[in-house]
PDB file as gemmi writes it, atoms N, CA and C in Angstrom:
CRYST1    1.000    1.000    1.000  90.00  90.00  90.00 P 1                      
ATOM      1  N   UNK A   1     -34.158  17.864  78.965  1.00  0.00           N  
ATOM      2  CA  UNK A   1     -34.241  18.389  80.307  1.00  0.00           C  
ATOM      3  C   UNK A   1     -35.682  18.257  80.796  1.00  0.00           C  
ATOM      4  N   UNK A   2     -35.703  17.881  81.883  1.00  0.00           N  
ATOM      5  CA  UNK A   2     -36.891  17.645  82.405  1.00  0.00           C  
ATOM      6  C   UNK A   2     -37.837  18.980  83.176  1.00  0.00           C  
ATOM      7  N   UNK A   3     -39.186  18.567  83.624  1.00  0.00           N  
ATOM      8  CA  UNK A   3     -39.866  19.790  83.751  1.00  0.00           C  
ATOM      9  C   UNK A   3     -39.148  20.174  85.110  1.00  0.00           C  
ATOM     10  N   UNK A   4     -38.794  19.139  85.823  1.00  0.00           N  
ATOM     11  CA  UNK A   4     -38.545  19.332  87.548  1.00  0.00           C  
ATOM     12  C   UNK A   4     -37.042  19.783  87.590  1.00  0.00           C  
ATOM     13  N   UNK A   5     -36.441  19.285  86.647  1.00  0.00           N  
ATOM     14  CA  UNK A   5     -34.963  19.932  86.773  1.00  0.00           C  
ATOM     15  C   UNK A   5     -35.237  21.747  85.650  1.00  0.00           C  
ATOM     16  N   UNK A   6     -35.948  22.444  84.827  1.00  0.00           N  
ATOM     17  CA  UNK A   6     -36.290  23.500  84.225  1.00  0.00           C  
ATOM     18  C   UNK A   6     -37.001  24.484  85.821  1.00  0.00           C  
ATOM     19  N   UNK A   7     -37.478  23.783  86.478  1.00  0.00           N  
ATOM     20  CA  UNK A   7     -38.315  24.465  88.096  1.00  0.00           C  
ATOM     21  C   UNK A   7     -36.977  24.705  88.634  1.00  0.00           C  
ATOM     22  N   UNK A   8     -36.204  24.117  88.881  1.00  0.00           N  
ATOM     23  CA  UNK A   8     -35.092  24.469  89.819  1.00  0.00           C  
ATOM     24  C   UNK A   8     -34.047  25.018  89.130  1.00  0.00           C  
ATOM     25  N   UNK A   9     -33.796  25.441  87.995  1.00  0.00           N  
ATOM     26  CA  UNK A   9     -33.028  26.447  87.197  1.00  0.00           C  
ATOM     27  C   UNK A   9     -33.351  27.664  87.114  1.00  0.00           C  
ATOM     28  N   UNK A  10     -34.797  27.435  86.838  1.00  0.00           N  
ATOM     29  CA  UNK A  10     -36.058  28.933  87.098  1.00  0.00           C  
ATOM     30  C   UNK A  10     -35.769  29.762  88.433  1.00  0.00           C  
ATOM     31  N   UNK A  11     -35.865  28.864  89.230  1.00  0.00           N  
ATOM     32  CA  UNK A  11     -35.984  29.428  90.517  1.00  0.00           C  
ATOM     33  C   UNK A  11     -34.478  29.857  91.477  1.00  0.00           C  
ATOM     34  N   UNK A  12     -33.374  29.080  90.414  1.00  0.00           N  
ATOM     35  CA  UNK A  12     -32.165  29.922  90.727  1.00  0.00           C  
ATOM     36  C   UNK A  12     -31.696  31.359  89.762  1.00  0.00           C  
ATOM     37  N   UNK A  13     -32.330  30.965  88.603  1.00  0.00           N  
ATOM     38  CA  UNK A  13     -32.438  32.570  88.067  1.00  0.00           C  
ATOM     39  C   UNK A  13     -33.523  33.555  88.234  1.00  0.00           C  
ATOM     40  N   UNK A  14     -34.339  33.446  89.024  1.00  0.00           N  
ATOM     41  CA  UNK A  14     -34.784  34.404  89.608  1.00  0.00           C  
ATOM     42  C   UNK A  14     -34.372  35.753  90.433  1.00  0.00           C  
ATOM     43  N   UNK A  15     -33.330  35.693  91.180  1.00  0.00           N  
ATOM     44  CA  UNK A  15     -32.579  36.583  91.705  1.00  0.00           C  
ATOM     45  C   UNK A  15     -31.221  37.118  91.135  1.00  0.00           C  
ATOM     46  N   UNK A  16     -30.946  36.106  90.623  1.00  0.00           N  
ATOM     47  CA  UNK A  16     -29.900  36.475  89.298  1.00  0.00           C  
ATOM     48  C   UNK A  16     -30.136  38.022  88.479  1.00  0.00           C  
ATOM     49  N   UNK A  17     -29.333  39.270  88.395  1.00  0.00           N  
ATOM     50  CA  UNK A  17     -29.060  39.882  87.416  1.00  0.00           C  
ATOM     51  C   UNK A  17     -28.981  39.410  86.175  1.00  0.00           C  
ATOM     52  N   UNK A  18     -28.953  40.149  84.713  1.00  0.00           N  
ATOM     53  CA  UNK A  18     -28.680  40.121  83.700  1.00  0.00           C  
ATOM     54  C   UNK A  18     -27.374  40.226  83.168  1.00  0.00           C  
ATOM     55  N   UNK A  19     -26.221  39.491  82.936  1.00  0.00           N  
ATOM     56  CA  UNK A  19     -25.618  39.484  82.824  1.00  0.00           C  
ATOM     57  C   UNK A  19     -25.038  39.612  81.174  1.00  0.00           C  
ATOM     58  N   UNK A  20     -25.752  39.631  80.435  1.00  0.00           N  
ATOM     59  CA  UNK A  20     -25.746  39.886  78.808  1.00  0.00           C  
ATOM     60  C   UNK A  20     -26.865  40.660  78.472  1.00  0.00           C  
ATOM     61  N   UNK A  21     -26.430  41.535  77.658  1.00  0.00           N  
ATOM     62  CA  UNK A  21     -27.589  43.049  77.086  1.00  0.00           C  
ATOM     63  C   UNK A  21     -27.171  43.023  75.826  1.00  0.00           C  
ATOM     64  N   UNK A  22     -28.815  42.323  75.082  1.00  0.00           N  
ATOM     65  CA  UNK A  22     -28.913  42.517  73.974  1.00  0.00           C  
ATOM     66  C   UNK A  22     -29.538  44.284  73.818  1.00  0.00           C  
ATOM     67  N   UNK A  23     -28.442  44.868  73.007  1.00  0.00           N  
ATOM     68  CA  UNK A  23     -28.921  46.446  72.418  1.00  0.00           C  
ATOM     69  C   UNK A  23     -29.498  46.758  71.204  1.00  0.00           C  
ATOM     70  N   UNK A  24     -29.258  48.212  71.228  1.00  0.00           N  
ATOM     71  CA  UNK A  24     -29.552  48.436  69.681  1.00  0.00           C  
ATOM     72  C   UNK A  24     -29.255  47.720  68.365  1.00  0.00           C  
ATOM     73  N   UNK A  25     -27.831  47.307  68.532  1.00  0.00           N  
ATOM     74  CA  UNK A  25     -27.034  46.859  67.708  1.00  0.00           C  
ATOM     75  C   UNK A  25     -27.642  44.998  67.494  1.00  0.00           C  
ATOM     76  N   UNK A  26     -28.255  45.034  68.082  1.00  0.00           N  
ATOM     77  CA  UNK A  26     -28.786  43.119  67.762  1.00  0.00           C  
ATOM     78  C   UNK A  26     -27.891  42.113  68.521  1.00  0.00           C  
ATOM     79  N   UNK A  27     -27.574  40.792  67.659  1.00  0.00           N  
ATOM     80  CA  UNK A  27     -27.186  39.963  68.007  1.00  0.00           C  
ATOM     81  C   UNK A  27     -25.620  40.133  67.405  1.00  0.00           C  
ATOM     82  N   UNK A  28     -24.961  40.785  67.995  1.00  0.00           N  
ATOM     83  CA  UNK A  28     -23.355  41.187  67.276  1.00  0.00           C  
ATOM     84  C   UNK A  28     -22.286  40.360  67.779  1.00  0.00           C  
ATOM     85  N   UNK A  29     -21.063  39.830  67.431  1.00  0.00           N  
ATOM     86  CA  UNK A  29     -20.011  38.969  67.356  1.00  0.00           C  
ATOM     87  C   UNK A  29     -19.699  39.308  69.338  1.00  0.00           C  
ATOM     88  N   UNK A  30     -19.497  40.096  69.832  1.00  0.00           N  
ATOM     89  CA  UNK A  30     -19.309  40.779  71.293  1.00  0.00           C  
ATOM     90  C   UNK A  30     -20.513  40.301  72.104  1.00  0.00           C  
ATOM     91  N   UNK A  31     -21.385  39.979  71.639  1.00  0.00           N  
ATOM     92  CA  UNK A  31     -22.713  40.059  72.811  1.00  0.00           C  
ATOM     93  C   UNK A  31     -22.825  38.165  72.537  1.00  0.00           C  
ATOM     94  N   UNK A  32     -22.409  37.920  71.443  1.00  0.00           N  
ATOM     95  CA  UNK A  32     -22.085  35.792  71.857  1.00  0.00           C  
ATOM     96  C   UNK A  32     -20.732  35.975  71.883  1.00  0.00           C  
ATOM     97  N   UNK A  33     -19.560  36.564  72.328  1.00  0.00           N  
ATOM     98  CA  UNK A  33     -18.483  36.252  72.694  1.00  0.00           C  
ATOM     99  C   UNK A  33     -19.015  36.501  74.383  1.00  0.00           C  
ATOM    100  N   UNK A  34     -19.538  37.459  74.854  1.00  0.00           N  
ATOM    101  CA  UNK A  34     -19.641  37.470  76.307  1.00  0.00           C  
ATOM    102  C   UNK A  34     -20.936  36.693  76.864  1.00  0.00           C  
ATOM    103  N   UNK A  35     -21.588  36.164  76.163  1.00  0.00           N  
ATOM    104  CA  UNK A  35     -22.837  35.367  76.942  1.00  0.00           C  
ATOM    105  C   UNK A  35     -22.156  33.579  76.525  1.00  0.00           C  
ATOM    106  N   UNK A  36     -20.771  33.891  75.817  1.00  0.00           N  
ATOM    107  CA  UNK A  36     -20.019  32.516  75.755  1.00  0.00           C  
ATOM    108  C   UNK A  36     -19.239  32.172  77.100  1.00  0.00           C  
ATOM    109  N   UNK A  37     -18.492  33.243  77.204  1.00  0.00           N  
ATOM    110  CA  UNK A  37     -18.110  33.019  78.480  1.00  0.00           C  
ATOM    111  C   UNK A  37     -18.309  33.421  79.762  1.00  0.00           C  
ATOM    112  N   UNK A  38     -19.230  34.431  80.369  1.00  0.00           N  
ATOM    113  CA  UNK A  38     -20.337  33.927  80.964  1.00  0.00           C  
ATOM    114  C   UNK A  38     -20.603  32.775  81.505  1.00  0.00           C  
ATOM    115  N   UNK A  39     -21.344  31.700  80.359  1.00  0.00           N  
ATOM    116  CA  UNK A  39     -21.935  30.659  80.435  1.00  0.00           C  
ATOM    117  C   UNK A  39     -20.735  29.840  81.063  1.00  0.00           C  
ATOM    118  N   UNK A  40     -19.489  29.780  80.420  1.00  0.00           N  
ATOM    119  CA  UNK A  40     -18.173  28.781  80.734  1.00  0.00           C  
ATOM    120  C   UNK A  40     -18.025  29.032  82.386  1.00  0.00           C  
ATOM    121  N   UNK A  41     -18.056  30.471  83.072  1.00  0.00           N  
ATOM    122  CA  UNK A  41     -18.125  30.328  84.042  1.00  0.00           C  
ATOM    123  C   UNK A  41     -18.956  30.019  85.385  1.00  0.00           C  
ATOM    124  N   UNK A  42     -20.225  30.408  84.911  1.00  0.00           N  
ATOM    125  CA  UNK A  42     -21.418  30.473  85.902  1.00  0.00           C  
ATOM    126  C   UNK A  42     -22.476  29.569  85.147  1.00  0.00           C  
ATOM    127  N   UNK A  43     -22.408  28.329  84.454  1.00  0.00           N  
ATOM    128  CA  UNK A  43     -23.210  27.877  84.052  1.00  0.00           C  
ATOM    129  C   UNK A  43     -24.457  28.004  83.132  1.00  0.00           C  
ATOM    130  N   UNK A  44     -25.133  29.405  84.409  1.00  0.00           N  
ATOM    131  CA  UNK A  44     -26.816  29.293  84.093  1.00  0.00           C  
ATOM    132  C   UNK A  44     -26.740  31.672  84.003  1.00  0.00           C  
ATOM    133  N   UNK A  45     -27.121  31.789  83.318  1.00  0.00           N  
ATOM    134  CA  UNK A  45     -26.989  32.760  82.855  1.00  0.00           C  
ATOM    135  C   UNK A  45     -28.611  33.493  82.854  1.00  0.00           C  
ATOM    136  N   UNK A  46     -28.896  35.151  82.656  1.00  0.00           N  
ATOM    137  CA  UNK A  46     -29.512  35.697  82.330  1.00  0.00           C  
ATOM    138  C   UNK A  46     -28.985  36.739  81.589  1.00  0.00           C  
ATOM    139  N   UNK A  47     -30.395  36.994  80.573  1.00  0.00           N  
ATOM    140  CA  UNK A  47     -30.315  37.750  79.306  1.00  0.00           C  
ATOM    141  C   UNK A  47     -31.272  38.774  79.126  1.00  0.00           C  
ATOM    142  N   UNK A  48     -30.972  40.024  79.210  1.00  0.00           N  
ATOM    143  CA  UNK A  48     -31.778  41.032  78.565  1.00  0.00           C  
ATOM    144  C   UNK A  48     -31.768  41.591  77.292  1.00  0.00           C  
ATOM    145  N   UNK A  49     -33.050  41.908  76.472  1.00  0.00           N  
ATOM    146  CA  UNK A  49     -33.184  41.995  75.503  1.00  0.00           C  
ATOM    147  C   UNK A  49     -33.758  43.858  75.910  1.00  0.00           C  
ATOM    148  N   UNK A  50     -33.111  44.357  75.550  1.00  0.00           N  
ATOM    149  CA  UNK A  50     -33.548  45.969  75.574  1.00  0.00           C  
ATOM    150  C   UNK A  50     -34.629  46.593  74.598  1.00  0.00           C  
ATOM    151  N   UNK A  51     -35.518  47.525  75.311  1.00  0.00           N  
ATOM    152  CA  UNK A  51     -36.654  47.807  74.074  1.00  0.00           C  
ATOM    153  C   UNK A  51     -35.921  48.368  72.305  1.00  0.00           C  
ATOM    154  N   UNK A  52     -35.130  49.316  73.203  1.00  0.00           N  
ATOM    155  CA  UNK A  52     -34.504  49.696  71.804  1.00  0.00           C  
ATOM    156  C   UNK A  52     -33.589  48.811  70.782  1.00  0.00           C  
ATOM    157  N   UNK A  53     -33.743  47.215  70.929  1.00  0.00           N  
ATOM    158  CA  UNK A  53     -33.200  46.648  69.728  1.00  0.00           C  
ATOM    159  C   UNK A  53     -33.820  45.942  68.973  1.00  0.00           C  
ATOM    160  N   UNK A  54     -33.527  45.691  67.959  1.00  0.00           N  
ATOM    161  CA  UNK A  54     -34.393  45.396  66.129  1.00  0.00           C  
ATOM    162  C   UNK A  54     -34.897  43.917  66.699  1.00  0.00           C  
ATOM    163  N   UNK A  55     -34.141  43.434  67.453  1.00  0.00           N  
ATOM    164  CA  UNK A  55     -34.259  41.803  67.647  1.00  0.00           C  
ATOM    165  C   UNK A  55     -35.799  41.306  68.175  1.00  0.00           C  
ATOM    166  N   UNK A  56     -36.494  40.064  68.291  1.00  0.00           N  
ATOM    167  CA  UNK A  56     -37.485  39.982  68.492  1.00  0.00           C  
ATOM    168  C   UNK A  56     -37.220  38.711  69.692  1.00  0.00           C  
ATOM    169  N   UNK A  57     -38.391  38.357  70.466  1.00  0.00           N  
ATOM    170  CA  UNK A  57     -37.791  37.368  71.308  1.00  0.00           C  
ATOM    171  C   UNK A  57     -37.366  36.052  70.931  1.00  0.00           C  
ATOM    172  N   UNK A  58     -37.684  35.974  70.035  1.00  0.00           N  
ATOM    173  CA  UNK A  58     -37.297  34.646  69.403  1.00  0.00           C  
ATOM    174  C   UNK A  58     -35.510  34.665  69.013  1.00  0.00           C  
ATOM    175  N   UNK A  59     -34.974  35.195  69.557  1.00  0.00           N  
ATOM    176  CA  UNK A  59     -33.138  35.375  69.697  1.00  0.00           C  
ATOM    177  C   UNK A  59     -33.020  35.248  70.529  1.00  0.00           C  
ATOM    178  N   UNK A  60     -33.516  34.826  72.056  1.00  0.00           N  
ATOM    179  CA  UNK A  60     -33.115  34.019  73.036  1.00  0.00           C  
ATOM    180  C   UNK A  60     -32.675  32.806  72.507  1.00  0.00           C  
ATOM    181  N   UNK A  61     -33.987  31.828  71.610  1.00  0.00           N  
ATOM    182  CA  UNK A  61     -33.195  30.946  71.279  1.00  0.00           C  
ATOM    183  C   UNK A  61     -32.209  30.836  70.021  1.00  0.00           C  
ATOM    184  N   UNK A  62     -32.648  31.548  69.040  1.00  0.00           N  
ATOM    185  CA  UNK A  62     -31.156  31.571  68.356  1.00  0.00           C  
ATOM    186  C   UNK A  62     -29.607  31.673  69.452  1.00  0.00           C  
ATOM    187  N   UNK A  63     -29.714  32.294  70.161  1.00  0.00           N  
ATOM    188  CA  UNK A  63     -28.579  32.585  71.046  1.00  0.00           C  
ATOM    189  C   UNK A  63     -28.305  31.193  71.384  1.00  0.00           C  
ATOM    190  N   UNK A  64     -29.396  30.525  71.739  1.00  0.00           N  
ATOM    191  CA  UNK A  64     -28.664  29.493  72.454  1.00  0.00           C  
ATOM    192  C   UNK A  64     -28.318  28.406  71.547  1.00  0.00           C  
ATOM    193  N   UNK A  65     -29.042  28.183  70.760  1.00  0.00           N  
ATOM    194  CA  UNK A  65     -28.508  27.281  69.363  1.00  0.00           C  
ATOM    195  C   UNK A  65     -26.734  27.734  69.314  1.00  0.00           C  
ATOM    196  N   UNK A  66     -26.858  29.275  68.839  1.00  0.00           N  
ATOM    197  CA  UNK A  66     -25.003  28.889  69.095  1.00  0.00           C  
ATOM    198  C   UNK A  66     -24.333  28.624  69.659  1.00  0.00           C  
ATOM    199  N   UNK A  67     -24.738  28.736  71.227  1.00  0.00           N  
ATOM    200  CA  UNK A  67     -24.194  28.548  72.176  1.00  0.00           C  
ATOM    201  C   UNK A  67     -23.747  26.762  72.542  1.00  0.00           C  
ATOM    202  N   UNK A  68     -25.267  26.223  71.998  1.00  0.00           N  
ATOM    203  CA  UNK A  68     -24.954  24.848  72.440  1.00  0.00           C  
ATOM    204  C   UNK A  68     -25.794  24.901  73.606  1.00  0.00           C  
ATOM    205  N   UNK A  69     -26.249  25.423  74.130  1.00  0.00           N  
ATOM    206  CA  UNK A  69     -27.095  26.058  75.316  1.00  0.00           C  
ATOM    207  C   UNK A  69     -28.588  25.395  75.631  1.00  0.00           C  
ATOM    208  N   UNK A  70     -28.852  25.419  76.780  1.00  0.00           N  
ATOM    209  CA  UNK A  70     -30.752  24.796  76.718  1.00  0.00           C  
ATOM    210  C   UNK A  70     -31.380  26.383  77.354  1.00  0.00           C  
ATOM    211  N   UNK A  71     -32.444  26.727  76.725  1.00  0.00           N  
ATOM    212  CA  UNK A  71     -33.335  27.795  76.838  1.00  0.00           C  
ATOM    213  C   UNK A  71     -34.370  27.700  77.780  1.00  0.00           C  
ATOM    214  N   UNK A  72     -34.306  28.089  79.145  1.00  0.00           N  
ATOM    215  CA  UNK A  72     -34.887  27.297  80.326  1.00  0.00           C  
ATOM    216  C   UNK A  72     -36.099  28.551  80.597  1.00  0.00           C  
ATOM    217  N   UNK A  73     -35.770  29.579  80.148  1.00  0.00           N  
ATOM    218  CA  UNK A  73     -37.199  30.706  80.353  1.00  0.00           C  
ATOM    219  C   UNK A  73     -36.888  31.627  79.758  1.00  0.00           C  
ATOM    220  N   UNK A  74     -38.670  32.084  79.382  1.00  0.00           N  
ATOM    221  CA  UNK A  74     -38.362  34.135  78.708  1.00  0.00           C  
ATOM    222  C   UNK A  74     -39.556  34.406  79.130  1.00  0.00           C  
ATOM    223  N   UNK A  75     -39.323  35.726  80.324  1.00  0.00           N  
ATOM    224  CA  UNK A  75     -40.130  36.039  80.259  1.00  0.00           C  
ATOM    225  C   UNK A  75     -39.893  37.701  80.288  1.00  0.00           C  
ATOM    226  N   UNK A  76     -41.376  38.081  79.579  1.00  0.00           N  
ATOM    227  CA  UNK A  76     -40.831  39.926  79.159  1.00  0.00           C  
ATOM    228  C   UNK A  76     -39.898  39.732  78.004  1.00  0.00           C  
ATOM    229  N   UNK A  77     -38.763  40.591  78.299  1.00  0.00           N  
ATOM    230  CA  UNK A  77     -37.880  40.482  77.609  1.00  0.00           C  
ATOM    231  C   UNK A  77     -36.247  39.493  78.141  1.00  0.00           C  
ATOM    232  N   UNK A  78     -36.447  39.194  79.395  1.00  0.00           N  
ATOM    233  CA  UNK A  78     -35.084  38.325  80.175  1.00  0.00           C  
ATOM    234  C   UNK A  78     -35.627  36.390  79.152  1.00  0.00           C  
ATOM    235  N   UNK A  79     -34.570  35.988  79.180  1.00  0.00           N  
ATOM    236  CA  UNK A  79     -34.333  34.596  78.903  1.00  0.00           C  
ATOM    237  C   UNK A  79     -33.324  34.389  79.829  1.00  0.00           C  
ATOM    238  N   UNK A  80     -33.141  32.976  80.561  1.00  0.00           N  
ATOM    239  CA  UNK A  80     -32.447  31.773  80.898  1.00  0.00           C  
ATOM    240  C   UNK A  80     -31.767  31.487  79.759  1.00  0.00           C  
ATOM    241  N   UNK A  81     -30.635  31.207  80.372  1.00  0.00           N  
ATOM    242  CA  UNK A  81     -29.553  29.972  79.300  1.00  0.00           C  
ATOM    243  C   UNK A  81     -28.958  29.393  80.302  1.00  0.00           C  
ATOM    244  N   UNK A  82     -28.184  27.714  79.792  1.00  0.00           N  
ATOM    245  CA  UNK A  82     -27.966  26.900  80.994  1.00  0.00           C  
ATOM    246  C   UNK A  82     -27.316  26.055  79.776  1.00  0.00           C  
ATOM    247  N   UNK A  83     -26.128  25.677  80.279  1.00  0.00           N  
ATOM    248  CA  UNK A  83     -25.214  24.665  79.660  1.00  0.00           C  
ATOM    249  C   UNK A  83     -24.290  23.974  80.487  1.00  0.00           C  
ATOM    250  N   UNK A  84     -24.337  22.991  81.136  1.00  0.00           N  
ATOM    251  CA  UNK A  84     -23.677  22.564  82.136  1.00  0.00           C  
ATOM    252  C   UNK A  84     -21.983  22.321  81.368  1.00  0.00           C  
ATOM    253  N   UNK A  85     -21.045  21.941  82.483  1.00  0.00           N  
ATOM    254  CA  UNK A  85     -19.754  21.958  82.241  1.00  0.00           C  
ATOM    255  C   UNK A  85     -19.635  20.668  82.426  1.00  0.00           C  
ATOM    256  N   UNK A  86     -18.076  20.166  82.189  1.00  0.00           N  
ATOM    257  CA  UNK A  86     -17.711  18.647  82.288  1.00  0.00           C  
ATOM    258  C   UNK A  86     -18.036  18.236  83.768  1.00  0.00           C  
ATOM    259  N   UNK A  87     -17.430  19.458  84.634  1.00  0.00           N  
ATOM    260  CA  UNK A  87     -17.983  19.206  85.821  1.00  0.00           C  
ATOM    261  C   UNK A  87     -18.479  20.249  87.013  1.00  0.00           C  
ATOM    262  N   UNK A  88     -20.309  19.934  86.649  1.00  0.00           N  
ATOM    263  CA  UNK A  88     -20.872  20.863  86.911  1.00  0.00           C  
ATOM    264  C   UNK A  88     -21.128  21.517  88.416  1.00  0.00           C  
ATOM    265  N   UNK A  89     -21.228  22.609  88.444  1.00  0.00           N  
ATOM    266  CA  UNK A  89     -21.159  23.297  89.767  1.00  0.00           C  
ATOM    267  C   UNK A  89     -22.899  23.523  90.504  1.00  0.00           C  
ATOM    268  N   UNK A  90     -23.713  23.476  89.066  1.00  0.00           N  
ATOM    269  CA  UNK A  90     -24.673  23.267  89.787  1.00  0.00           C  
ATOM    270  C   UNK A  90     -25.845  21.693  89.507  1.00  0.00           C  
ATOM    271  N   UNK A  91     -26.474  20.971  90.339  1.00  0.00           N  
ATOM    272  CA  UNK A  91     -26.465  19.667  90.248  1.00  0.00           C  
ATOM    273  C   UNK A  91     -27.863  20.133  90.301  1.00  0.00           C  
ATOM    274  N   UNK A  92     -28.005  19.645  89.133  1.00  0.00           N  
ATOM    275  CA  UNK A  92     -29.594  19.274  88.886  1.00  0.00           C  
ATOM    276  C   UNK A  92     -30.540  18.165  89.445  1.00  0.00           C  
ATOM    277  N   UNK A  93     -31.966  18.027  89.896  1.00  0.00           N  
ATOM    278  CA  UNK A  93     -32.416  17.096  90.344  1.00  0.00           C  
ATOM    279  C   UNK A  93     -32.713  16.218  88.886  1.00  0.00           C  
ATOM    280  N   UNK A  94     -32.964  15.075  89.833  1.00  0.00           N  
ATOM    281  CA  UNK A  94     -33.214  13.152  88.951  1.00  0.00           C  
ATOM    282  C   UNK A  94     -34.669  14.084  88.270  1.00  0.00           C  
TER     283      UNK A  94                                                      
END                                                                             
């Protein structure tokens, strides 16, 4: 993925909510079943990582390794995830 198509993913998850909350409980079978599908529907996703869990930021990208996923930002505690579909809804620039 390129830097100019990572700018225009950024800048559509910017206003984006968090739609997956990593908790206390870590990285549990429920929190990659729902940031799985999620992703199947809305593509490009955001992720919160809550103070109170064991996890460190470096499980944004584990997350996305399972996912199959590209890791497009973290910042604080939020990460980007982005996995396009067969046929994608949002069109990345050249």
């Amino acid at each position: 993925m390129t830097g100019k198509q990572k700018r225009y993913l950024r800048s559509l998850a910017a206003t984006m909510a968090p739609v997956v909350q990593i908790g206390k409980n870590g990285l549990e079978d429920s929190v990659i079943d729902s940031a799985r599908a999620a992703l199947m529907a809305r593509e490009l996703i955001k992720v919160k990582l809550h103070n109170n869990s064991p996890e460190e930021k470096t499980i944004f990208q584990e997350l996305a390794d399972m996912l199959g996923a590209e890791l497009v930002q973290v910042i604080g505690f939020n990460g980007v995830l982005y996995k396009a579909k067969k046929e994608p809804k949002i069109i990345l620039p050249k």
